[in-house]
DRENFI-271323 format. One record per residue: residue in three letters; x, y, z of N, C-alpha, C, CB in turn. Coordinates in steps of 0.001 Angstrom, whole numbers, padded with zeros to 6 digits, always signed. Atoms other than C-alpha are relative to their C-alpha. Glycine has a CB too. Example, Ala and Ser with C-alpha at 12.3 -4.5 7.8 and 13.67 -1.06 7.14 Angstrom:
BEGIN
ALA+000890-001190+000000+012300-004500+007800+000900+001200+000000-000992+000027+001246/SER-000820-001190-000060+013670-001060+007140-000770+001090+000730+000414+000462-001415/
This chain:
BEGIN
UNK+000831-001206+000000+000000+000000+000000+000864+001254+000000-000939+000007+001214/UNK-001125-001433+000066+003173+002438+000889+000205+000316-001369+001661-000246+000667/UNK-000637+000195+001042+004525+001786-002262-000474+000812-001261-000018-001304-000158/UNK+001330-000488+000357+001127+002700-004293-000188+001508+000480-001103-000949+000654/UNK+000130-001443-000394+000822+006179-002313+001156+000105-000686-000099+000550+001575/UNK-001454-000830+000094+004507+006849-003140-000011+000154-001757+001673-001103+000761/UNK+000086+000025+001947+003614+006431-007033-000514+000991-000979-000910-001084-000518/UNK+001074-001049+000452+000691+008507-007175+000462+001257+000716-001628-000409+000425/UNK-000676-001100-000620+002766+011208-004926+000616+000424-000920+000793-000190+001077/UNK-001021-000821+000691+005524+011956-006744+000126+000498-000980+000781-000334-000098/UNK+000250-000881+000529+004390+013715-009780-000426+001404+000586-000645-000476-000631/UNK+000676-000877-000549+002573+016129-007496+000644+000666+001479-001275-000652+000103/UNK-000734-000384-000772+005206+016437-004652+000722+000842+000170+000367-000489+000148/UNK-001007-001293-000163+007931+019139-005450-000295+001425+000135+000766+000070-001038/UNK+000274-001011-001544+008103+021866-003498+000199+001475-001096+001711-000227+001821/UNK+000044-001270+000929+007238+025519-005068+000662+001339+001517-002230+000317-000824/UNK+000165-001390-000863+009312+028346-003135+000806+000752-000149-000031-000009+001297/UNK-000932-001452+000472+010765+032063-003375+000984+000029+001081-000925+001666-000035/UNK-001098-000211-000165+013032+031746-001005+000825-000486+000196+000108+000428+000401/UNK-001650+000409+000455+016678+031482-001207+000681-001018+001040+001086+001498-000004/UNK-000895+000907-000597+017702+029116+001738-000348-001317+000026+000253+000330+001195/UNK-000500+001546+000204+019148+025975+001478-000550-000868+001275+001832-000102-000058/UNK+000523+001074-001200+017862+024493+004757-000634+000712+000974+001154-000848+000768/UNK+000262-000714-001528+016001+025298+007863-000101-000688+001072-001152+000703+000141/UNK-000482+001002-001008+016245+023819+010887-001283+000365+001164+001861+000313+000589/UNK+000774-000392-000872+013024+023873+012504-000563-001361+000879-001026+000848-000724/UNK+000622+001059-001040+011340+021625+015429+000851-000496+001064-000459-001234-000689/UNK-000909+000885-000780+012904+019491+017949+000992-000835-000628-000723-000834+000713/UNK-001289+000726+000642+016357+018346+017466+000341+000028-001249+000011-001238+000147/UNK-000469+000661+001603+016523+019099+014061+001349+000858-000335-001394+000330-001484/UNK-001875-000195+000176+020479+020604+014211+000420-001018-000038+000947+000665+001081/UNK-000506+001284+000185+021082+016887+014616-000086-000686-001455-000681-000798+000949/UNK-000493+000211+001107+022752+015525+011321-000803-001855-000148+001891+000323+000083/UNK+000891+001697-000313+020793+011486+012592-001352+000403-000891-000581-000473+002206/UNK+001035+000086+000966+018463+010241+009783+000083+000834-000524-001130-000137+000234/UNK+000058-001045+000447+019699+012549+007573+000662-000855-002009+001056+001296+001206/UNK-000509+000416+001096+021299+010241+004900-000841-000765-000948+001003-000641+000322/UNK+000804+000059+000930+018441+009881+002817-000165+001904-000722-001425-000813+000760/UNK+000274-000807+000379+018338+012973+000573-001025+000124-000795+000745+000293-000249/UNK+001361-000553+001124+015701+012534-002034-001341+000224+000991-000515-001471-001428/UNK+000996-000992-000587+012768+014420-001568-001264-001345+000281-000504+001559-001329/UNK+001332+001008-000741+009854+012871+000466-001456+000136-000109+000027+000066+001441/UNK+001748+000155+000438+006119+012546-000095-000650+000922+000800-000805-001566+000317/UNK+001110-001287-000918+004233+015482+000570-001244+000767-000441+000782+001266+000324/UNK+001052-000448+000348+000741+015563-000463-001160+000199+000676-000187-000504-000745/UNK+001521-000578-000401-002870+017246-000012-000545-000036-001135-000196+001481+000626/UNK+001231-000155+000708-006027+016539-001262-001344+001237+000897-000563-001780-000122/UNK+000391-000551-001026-008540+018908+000149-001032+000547-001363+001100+000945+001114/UNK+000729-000286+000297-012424+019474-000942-000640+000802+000067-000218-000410+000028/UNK+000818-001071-000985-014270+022687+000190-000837+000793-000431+000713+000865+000649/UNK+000770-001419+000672-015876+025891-000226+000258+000992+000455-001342+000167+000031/UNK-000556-000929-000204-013884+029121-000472-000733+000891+000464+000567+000284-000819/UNK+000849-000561-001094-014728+031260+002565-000015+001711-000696+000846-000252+001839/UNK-000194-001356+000252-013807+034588+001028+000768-000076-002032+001312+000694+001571/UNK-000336-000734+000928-012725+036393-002297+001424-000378-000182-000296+001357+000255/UNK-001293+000057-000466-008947+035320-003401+000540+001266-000008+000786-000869-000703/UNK-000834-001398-000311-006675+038209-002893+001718-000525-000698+000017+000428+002208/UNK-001428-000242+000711-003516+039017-004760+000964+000447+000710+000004+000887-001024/UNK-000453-000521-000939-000519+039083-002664+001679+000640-000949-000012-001220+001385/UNK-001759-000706+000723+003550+041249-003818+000203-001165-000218+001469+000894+000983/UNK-000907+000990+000896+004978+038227-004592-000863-000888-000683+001053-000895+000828/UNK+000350+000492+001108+002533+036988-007078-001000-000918+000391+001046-000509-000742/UNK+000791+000871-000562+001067+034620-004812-001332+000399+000100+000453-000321+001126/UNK+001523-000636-000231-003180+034280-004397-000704-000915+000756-000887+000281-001352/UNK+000826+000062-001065-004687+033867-001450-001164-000286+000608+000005+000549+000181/UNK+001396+000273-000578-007704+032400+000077+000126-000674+000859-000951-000533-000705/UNK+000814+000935-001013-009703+030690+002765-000790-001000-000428-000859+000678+000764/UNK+001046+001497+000789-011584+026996+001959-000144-000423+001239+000759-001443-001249/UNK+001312+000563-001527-014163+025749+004825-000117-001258-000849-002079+001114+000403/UNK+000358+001422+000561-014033+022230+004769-000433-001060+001284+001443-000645-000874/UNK+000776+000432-001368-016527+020342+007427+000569-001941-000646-002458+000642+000105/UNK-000198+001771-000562-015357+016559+008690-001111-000336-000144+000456-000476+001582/UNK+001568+000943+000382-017906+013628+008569-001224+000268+001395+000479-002227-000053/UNK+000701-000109-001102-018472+014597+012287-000886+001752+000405+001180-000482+001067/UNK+000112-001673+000027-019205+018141+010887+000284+001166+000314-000542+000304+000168/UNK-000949-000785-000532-016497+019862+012588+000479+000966-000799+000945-000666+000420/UNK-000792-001208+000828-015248+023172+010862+001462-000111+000145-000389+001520+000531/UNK-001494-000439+000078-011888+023705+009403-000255+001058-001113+001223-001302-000427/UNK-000400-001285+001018-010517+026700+007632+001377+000090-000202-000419+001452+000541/UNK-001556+000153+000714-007179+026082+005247+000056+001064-000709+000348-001282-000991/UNK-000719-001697+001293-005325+029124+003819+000839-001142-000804+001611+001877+001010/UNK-000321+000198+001311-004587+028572+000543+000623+000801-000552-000829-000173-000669/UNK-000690-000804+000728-001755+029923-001550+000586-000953-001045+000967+000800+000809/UNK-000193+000592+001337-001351+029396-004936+000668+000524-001026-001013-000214-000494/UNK-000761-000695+001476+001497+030352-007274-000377+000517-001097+000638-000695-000627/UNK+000195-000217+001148+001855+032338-009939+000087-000877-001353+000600+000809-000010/UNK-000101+000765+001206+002667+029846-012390-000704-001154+000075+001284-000301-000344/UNK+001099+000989-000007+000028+027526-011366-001262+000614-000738-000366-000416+001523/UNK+001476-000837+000998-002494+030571-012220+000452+000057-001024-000616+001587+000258/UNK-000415-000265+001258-000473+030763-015432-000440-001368-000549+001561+000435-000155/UNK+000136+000884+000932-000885+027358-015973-001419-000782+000299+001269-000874-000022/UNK+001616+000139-000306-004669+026683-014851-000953+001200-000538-000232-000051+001673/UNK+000746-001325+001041-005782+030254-016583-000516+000598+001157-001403-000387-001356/UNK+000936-000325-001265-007114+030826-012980+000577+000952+001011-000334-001306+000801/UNK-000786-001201-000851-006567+034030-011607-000965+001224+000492+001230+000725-001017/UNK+000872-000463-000855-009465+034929-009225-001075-001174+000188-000549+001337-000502/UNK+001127+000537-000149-012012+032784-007525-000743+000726+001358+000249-001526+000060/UNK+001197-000471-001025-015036+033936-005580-000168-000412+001338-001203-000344-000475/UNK+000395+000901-001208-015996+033037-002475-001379-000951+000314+000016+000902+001022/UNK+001232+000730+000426-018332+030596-001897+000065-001292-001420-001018+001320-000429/UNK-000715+000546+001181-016626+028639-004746+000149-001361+000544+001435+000756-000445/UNK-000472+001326+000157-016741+024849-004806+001621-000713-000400-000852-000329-000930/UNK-001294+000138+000553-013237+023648-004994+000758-001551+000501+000866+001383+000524/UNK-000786+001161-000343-011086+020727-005050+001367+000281-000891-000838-001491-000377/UNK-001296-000359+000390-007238+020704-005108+000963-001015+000903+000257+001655+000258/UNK-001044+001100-000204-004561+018714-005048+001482+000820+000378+000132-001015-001537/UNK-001045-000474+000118-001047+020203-003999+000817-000784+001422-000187+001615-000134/UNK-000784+000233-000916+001236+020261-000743-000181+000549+001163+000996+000199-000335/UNK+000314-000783-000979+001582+021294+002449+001598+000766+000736-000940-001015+001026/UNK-001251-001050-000469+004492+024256+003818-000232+000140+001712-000174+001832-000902/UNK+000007-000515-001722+004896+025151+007624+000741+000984+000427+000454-000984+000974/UNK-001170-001515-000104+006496+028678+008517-000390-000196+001677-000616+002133-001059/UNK-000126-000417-001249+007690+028564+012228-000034+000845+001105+000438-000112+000041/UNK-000419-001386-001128+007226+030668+015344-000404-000781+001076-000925+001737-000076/UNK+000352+000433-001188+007074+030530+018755-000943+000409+000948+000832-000007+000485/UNK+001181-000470-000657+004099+030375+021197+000366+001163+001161-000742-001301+000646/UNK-000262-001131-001603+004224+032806+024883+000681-001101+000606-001648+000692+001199/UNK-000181+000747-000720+005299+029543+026188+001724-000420-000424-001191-000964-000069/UNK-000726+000518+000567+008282+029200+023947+000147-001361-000762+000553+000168+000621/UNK+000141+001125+001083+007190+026416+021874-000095-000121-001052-000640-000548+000006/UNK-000319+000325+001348+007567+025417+018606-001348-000046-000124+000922-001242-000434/UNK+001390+000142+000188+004373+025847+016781-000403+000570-001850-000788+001066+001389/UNK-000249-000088+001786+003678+026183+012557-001144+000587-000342+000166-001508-000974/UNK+001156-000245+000305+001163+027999+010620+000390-000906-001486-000494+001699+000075/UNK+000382+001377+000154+000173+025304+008306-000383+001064-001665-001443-001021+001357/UNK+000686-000389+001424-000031+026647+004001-000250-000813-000643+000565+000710-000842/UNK-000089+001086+001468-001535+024397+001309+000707+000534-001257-001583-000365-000630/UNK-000624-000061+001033+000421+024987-001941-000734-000623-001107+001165-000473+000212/UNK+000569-000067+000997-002059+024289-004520+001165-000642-001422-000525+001533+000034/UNK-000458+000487+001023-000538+021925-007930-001103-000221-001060+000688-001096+000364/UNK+000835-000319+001054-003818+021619-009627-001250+000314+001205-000217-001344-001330/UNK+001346-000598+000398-007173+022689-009357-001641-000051-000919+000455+000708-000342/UNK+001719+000019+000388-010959+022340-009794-000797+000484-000060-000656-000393+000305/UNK+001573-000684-000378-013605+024583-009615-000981-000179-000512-000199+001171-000063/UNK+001186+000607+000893-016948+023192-010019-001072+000818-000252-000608-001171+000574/UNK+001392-000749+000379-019455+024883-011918-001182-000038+000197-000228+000026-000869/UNK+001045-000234+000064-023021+026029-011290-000872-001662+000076-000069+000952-001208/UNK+000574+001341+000407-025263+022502-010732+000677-001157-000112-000506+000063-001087/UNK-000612+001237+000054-022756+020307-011198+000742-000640+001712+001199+000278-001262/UNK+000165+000861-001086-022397+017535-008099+001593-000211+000336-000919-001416-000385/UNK-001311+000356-000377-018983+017900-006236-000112-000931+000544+000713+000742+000655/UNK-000297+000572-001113-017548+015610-004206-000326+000305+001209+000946-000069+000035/UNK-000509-000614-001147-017603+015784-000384+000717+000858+000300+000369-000507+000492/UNK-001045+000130-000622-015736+017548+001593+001128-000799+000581-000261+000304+000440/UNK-000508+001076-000273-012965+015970+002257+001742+000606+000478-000257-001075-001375/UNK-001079-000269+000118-008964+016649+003809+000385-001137+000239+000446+000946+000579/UNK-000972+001082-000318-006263+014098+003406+001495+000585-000163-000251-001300-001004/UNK-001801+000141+000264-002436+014350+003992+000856-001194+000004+000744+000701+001031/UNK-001448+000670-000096+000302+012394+003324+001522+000158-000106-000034-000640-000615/UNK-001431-000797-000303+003945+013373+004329+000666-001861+000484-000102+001746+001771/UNK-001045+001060-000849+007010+011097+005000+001183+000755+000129+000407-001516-000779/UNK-001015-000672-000553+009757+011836+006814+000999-000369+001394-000628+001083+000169/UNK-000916+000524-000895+011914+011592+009690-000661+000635+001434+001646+000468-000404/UNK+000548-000696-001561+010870+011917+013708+001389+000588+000258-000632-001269+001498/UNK-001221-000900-000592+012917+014659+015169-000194+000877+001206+000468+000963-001041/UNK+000426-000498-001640+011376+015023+018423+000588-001559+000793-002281+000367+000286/UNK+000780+002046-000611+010748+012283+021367-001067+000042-000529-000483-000564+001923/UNK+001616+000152-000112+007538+010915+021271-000796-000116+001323-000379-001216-000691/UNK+000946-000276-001000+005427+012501+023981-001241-000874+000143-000399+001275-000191/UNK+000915+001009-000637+002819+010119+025417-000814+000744+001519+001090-001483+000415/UNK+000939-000355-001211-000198+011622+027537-001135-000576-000037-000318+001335+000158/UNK+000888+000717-000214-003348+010575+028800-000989-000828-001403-000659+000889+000864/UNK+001153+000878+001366-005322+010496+025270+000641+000705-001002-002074+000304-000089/UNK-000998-000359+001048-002405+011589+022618+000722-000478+000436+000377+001157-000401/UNK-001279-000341+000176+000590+011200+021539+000898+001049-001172+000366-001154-000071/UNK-000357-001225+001345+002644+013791+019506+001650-000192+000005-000541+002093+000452/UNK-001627+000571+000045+006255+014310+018002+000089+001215-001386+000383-002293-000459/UNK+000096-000921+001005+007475+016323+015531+001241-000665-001215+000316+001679+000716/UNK-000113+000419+001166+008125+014922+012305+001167+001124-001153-001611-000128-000398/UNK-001262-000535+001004+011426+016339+009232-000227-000229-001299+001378-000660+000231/UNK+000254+000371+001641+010529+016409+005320+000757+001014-000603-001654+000054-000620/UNK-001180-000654+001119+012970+017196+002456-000677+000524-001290+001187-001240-000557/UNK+000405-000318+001291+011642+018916-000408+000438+000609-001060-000727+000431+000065/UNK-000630-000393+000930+012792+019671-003310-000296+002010-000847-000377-001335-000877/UNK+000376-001601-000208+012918+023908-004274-000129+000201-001503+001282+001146+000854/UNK+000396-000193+001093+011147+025388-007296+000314+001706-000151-001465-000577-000110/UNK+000244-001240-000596+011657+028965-008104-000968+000769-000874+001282+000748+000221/UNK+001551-000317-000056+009080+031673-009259-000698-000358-001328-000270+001597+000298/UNK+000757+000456+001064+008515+029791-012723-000051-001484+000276+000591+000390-001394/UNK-000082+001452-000340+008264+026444-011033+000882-001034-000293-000883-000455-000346/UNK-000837+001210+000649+011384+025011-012398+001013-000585+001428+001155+000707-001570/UNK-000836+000158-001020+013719+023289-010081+001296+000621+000033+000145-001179+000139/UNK-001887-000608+000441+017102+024940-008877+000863-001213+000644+000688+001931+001041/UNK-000892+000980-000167+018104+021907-007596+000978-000300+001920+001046+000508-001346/UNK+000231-000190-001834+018076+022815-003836-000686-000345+000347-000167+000981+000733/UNK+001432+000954-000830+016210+021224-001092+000222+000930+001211+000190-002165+000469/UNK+000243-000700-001456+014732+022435+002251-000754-000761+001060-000809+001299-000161/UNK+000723+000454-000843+013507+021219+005253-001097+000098+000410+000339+000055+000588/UNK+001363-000916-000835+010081+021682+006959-000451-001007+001185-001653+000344-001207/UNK+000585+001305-001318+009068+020184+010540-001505-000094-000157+000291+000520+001946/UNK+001218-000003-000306+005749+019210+011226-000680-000662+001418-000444-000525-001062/UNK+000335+000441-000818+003975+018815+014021-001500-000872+000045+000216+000928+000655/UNK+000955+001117+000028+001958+015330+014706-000755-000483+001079+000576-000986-000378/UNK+001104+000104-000906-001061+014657+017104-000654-001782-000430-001241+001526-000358/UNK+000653+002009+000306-002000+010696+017546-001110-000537+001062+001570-001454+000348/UNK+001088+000034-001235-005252+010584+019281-000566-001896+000086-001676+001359-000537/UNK+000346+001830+000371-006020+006352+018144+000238-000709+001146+001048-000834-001227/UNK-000451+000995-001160-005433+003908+021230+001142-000484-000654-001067-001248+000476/UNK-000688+000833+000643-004012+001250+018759+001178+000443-000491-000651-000468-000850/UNK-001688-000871+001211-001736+003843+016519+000866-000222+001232+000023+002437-000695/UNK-000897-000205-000857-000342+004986+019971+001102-001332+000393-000799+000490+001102/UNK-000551+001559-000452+000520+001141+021023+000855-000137-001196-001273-001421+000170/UNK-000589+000257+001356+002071+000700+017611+001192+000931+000003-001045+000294-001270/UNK-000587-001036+000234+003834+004063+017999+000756-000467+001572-000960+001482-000366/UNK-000971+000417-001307+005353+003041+021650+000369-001113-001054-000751-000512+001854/UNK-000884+001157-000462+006491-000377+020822+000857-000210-001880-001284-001743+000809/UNK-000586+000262+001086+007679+000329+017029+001183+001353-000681-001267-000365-000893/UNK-000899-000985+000387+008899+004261+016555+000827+000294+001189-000685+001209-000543/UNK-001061-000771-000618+011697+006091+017604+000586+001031-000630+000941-000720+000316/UNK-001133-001515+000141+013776+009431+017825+000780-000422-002006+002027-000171+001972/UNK-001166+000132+001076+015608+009413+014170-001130-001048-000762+001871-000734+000599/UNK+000443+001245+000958+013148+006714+012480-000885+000574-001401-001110-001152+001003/UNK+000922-000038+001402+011816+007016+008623-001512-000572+000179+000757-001000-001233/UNK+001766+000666-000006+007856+007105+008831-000758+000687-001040-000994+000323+001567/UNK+000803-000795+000754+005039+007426+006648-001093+000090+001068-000399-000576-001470/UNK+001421-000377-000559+002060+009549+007844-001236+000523-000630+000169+000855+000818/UNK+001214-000584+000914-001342+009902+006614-001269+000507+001246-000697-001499-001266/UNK+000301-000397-000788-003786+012012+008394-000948+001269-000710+001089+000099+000833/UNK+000406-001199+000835-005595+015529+007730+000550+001204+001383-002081-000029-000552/UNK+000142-001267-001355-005368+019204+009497-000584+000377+000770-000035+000914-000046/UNK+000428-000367-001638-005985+020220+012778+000254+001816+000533+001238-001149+001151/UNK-000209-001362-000159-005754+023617+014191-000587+000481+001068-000367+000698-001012/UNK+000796-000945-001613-006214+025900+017643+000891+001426-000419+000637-000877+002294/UNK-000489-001411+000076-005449+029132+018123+001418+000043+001341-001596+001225+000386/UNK-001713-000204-000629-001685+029566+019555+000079+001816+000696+001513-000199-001823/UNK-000400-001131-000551-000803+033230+021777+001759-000263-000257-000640+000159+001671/UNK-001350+000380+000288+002603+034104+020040+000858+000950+001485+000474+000583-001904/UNK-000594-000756-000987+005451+035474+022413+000496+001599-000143+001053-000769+000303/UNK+000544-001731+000144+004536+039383+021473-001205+000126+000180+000150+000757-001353/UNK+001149-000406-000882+001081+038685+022580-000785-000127-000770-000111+001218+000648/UNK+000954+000207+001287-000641+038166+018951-000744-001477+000315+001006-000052-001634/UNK+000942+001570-000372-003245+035225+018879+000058-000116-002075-002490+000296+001217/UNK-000484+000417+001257-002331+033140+015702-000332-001502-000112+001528+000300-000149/UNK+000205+001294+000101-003449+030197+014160+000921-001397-000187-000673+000097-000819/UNK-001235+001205+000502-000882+026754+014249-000788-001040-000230+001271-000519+001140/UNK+000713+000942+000703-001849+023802+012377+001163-001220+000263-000391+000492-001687/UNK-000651+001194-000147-000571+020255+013193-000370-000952-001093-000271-000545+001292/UNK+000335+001277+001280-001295+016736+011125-000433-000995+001201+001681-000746-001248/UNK+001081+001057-001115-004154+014475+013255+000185-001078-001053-002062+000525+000410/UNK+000311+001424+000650-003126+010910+012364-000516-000428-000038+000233-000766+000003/UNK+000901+001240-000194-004745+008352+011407+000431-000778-000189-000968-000234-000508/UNK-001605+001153+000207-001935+005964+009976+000836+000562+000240+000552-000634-001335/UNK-000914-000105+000127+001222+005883+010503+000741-001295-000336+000235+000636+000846/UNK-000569+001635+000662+004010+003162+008914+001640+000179+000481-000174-000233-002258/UNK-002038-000397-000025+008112+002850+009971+000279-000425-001490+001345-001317+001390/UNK-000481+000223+001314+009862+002806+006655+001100+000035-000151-000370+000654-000818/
């Protein structure tokens, strides 16, 4: 089944971004050089069904902007910011959608770091958009629906409390720049992982560890974080539902 995800990933995996550094070093332990001798780039996709909460917006660097409301089976609200290259709107013709807009999209997922009041590590969570759907007038979307799949390296411990466990996860991606071509640089991005399952957890004690290659499949999660200047900001984790050692 790994094998199969990793097939249908990797056309749709490489990483679109403007800026210039070669690595970042975000999450727990990730200055440590352990599980590092895999370089090719790792599986990092989103599917995600919704209905755009607002108007997109055009941002200086070319990028376009929106909100997509996408309700769970248990009817729980989420709200994913969406940013979508210029050369995706160049190459989808799509360069404004409405709000209220039926949408389905396939791309990636980015994490830009900061820290809470508490000093913790904590990510606001971008989809990266690779293609694109918008369904017209009458015609019968899909569900709602979010799925992720990321692989990568643990670069935390793995915290164990009463009804979670969490850890923070290392993915390599490969760097595009602002006409989507590759320059042939890679970058890091942590992510942070929430394992609410009984079973996963049991699986996750008696099989992972610090430094181990895992795949994770899961969707987004999100609370509101107080950063350490006093702003209230949204961070977005990845709520498993599988996980695999690899």
């Amino acid at each position: 089944m790994l094998r199969l995800y990793r097939s249908i990933i990797v056309p749709s995996r490489n990483l679109y971004m403007l800026s210039t550094r070669k690595c970042a070093n975000f999450g727990a332990n990730s200055d440590s050089d352990e599980g590092d001798d895999n370089t090719e780039p790792d599986m990092n996709f989103i599917k995600l069904i919704g209905t755009t909460r607002n108007d997109s917006r055009l941002q200086p660097n070319g990028n376009m902007n929106c909100l997509v409301h996408q309700k769970s089976e248990n009817e729980k609200s989420f709200f994913h910011f969406i940013s979508m290259p210029k050369h995706i709107q160049e190459k989808t013709g799509i360069n404004h959608i409405a709000s209220g807009q039926r949408i389905n999209i396939n791309g990636y997922v980015l994490s830009h770091p900061f820290k809470s009041i508490d000093d913790k590590n904590k990510y606001k969570v971008v989809i990266m958009p690779t293609e694109i759907r918008l369904y017209k007038n009458g015609e019968e979307p899909l569900p709602d629906i979010c799925i992720v799949m990321l692989t990568g390296v643990v670069r935390s411990p793995i915290w164990f409390k009463n009804d979670f466990a969490s850890f923070y996860s290392e993915e390599i991606s490969d760097v595009r720049n602002v006409k989507g071509e590759l320059t042939g640089e890679k970058m890091k991005f942590s992510y942070s992982n929430f394992v609410y399952d009984v079973n996963l957890r049991n699986y996750i004690r008696e099989n992972i560890n610090l430094y181990d290659r895992v795949f994770v499949q899961g969707h987004l999660g999100y609370k509101s974080c107080e950063t350490n200047d006093g702003k209230s900001r949204s961070c977005g984790s990845i709520i498993v539902t599988k996980i695999e050692k690899i």
